[in-house]
Steps between C-alpha positions, in 0.01 A plus 500: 500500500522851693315773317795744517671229271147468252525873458804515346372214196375665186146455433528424127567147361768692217733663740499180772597274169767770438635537856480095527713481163775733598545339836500160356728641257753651737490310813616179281761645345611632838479094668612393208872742482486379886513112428719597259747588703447236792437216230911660353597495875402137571625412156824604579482369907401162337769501242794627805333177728549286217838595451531447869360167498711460224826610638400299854432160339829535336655598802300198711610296248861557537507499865308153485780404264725639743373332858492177293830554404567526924257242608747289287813628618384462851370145402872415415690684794239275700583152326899650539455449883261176419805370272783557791224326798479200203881472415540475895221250548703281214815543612361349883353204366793444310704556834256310758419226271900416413680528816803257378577820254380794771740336739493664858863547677541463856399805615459668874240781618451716771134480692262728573191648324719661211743157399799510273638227349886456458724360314870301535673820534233645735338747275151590461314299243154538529317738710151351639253595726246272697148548662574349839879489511569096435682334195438099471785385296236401167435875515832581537593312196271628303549836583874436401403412168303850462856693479521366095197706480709832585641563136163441354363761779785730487493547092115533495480756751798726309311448178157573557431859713180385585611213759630630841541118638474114421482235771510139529231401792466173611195276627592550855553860487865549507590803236796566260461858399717678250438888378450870725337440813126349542348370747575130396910568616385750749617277853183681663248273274603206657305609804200555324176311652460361168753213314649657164268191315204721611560821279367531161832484294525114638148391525379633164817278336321204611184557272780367221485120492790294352564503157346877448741740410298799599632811761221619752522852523389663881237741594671842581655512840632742778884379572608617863859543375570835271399385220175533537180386304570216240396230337647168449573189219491194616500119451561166659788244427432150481786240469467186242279331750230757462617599882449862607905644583404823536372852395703750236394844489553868385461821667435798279396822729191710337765861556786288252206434261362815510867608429627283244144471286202775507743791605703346205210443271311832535578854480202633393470871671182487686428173503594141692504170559401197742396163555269304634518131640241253481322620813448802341721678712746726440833392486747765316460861388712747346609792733295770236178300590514482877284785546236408210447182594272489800251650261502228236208239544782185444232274406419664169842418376380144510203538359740663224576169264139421424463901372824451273755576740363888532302800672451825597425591823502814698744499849464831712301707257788393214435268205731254504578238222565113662678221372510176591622134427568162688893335514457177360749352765347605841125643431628829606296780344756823366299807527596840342347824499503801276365815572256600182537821462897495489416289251260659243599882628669569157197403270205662742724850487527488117142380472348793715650761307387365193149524597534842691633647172262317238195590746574915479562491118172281436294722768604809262401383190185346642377813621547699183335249302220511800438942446481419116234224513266664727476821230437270235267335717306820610490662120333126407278493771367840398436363144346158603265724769348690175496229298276320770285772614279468234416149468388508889273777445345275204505212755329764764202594246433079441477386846256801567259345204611166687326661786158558309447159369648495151751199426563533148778793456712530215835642622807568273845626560759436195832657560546325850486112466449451837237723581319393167546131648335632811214643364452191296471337811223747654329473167468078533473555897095533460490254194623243822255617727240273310772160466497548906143467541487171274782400644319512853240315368791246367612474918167450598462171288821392626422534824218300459672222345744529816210438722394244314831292534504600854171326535658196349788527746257501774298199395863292438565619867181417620554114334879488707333585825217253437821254443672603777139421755507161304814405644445644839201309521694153424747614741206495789364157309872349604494651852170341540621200396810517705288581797270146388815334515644601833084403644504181322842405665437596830119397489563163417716372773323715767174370364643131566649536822197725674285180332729228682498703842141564481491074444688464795308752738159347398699157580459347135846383506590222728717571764792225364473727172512854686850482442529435154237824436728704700737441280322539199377834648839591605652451133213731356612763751867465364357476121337889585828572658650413261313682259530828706863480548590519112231749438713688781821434303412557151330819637838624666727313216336702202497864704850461592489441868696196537880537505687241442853405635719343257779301588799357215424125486657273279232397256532106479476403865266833582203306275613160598414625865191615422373235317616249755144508712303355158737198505223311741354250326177593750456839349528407118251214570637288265718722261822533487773774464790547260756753538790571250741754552671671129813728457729623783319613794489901552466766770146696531343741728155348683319527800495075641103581620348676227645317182472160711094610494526550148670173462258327680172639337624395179614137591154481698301592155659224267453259808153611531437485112724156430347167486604250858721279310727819249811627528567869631852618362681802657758668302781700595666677197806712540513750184723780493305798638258344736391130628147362358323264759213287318274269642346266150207349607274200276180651581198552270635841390415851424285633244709758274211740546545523862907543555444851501309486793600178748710744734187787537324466870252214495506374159467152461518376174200209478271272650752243454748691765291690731192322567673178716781639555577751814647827411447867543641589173762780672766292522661544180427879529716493790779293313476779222558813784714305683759463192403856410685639825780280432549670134435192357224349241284194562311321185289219384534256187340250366694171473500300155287235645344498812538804773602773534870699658502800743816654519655734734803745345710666714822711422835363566699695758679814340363470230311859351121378563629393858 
């Protein structure tokens, strides 16, 4: 704090409490008149918004009402054109599919591209025009019958205001055309690189199959006669065959419908109308909205329906109001925009003045009642300062004895409750001085208690970790074993075969029997090959660097083939092999090498483990999410105790099954990883009487686990 500013601080307690008081006095009342009037200003801005909000949602309401009321109008001058395109397409297959009562008279025509039938007295019947200038004689006759559409054509067009045109066109292009001129009686379209079937008006027709009464309505198009852009109805005409006669359809120009329906429609001053097709392109405005409209982002309008059919939005710096809804008939979108402030002008006017007024007349009043408070503030202050000086130098005088030692001071001020409450206080403030120092002594205890169970903590700890050795030490007991296992193995048949080569070095062995030792010593080699080749899979099998290839096999004949090498009688020595096949066969995902390995090490342990003269039965079980392979063998069994473990890395279960038998007890353990990687399961029972049943589950083809 500068010093300039601590000179200018009164050194006495008395006159800072007084100084403090009158500003905190005054410079309330001051904020307080101020919020005043901005709280009475936003009061009233909140109350004019409402009544804005208000008076919009009403007026968004009725316009809603209103473009509804539109969307359905348009909707029904749409289904007037589909309703004259429908009455023609029924009056055709009335006249194509009776021609005894549509009879054609002998008629003559003149040739060229632009044709004209005529009749007995040589006048012009029917006016027709032709892609490439010929007329078979079907054609011909069924262009005929198209002049007993010309009433229906004639009366449609002087109805409705929208249509310009209707026209007959038949499958092979040729054209009868009545209405103002288009390009489809326009003599120069017959030159056209592309057949009158190619344009829109005849191929979108054909999306109607027989028996549909539906009209196709066209994309927006540029005409290259006068009348400009337009779009068109349209539909086919099938005879009672279900044979394609021809195409009827209905020009209506986008100028005539800007005309006859949104000029019509709305008047609003400021504002205007347009639509949309189902490109989301524009396709009609009104002429008050030509300008406007390039700044309009068109695809909010569609995004429109799922926000209630409204929104503001803000088009060259000017907040705009914008409608929109779809026509039923076509998927046209009708779009209408309002400027805002044309709209709500009248209430934001009214509302402003309000305030402006109410805001002078409250800032008045406020500040008069401000000048009056802070003099009755100020004459209080004055009393409460001598009223308090007092007591403080009473306070003063006890904190100086404070100073020399002496706790017990009796201090007493009745007229002012609060300062009497305060020296009460002082007066039990060295009574506590004692309480604290037995209360430290209290802490102390407790914090020897808290060492205490701290201790205890420690010793539980100390018990975990001695837990925690004890299992790290079995751990190194099991890799010690699994280390005597892998030794024993390999130690075994490397012991015998060094022991027959050694015979047949020191020449021991005859020669006639060298042979047979070779052999011996030969299988020994392939028994620690053996032994060092699943080591080598399991190994990459369980850290995941095997990938597997699966291919979709059909389950039944998939096992069937892999099973097929154990139907030797040689390599069962003596047992035999059943194999039943349950349910309809499914579809799974497997890789032919890696489950037929599984396969095999699990038919090779209940051969291994079945007596020479049992039964080995394979099962193939189709169940709805996956197909179960078993292989039920009439061995001596598991114990229940060791289930748990027969698929862990050289377990072996007793003397009984490991000490005659050959085996490296990793086999199974490859099984198990094997299946893993396939997402399957693999399991062992124990059968009700003799044996035991591996079984290999794997998910069915599509199905979730798959």
């Amino acid at each position: 704090m500068p010093k300039r500013f601590n000179r200018l601080i009164p050194k006495t307690l008395a006159v800072q409490i007084l100084l403090v008081m009158l500003v905190s006095a005054i410079v309330p009342l001051g904020v307080l008149g101020w919020l005043g009037i901005q709280t009475t200003r936003s009061h009233f801005d909140a109350y004019a918004s409402s009544q804005a909000r208000l008076v919009e949602r009403n007026y968004v309401e009725i316009y809603q009402s209103y473009l509804q009321e539109q969307v359905n109008a348009i909707d029904a001058e749409m289904k007037e054109v589909e309703h004259a395109v429908q009455s023609a397409v029924w009056e055709g297959k009335a006249i194509f599919s009776d021609r005894k009562r549509y009879s054609v008279p002998p008629l003559s025509f003149t040739e060229g591209q632009q044709w004209a039938l005529l009749d007995e007295r040589g006048n012009e019947a029917v006016s027709i025009l032709t892609d490439d200038g010929t007329l078979s004689q079907p054609v011909l006759q069924d262009m005929a019958l198209s002049q007993y559409l010309h009433p229906l054509f004639s009366g449609e067009i002087r109805r409705n205001p929208n249509i310009v045109a209707m026209y007959y066109i038949h499958p092979k292009g040729t054209t009868y055309y009545f209405g103002s001129p288009s390009a489809k009686g326009n003599p120069l379209n017959a030159s056209a690189d592309a057949p009158t079937t190619a344009y829109s008006f005849y191929r979108d027709a054909l999306s109607i199959l027989p028996g549909e009464e539906k009209v196709a309505w066209t994309k927006p198009y540029l005409d290259i006669t006068p009348n400009g852009r337009m779009f068109t109805a349209t539909a086919p005409i099938y005879d009672g065959q279900g044979q394609l006669k021809g195409v009827v359809a209905a020009d209506v120009t986008i100028d005539a419908f800007v005309r006859h329906v949104l000029d019509v429609r709305f008047r609003e001053p400021g504002a205007y109308a347009f639509l949309l097709d189902t490109d989301r392109k524009l396709m009609a405005v009104q002429h008050a909205g030509y300008k406007e409209i390039g700044g309009l982002d068109l695809q909010t309008f569609f995004e429109l329906e799922q926000e209630g059919g409204y929104r503001e939005a803000k088009v060259d710096g000017q907040a705009d109001m914008l409608f929109g809804g779809s026509v039923p008939s076509t998927g046209w979108l009708l779009g209408y925009v309002v400027p805002k402030e044309r709209l709500l002008y009248s209430v934001s006017r009214s509302s402003s003045e309000l305030t402006e007024k109410t805001g002078s007349r409250l800032f008045s009043q406020l500040t008069l009642i401000s000048v009056v408070s802070a003099a009755i503030c100020f004459t209080l202050a004055v009393f409460l300062w001598l009223r308090i000086s007092k007591p403080l130098k009473m306070l003063k005088g006890a904190f100086h004895e404070m100073g020399s030692g002496q706790f017990q001071i009796e201090l007493r001020e009745p007229r002012t409750r609060e300062f009497d409450q305060l020296m009460q206080t002082f007066n039990r403030m060295s009574a506590r001085i004692g309480e604290l120092m037995d209360e430290q002594v209290r802490l102390n205890e407790d914090l020897e208690h808290k060492v205490e169970e701290r201790t205890v903590e420690l010793n539980r700890a100390n018990t975990e970790l001695r837990d925690r050795v004890g299992e790290l030490v079995q751990m190194e007991n099991w890799r010690k074993k699994w280390f005597t296992h892998i030794s024993h193995d390999l130690k075994t048949p490397a012991a015998v075969a060094k022991g027959f080569i050694d015979a047949i070095l020191d020449g021991k062995i005859p020669d006639d029997q060298t042979g047979k030792y070779l052999i011996k010593v030969t299988e020994r080699i392939q028994t620690i090959n053996r032994l060092v080749r699943d080591l080598n899979d399991l190994s990459l099998l369980e850290t995941g660097q095997i990938r597997i290839q699966p291919e979709r096999h059909d389950a039944g004949p998939f096992f069937r083939r892999l099973i097929a090498k154990w139907t030797d009688p040689i390599s069962l020595g003596g047992r035999a092999i059943i194999v039943e096949e349950n349910g309809q066969s499914a579809q799974i995902l497997a890789d032919p090498h890696y489950i037929g390995r599984a396969v095999n090490n699990i038919i090779e342990n209940a051969v291994k483990y079945s007596p020479s003269d049992s039964t080995v039965t394979v099962s193939i079980d189709h169940e709805p999410d996956r197909v179960v392979f078993r292989v039920i063998d009439q061995g001596a069994g598991i114990p229940a105790e060791s289930l748990p473990y027969v698929f862990d890395s050289f377990y072996r279960v007793d003397k009984s099954r490991n000490s005659s038998i050959p085996g490296s007890g990793l086999g199974l353990s490859i099984a198990r990883e094997i299946v893993r990687l396939h997402g399957g399961d693999i399991g062992v029972e124990l059968n009700a009487g003799h044996g035991c049943t591996f079984l290999i589950a794997l998910p069915v083809d599509g199905s979730e686990e798959a």
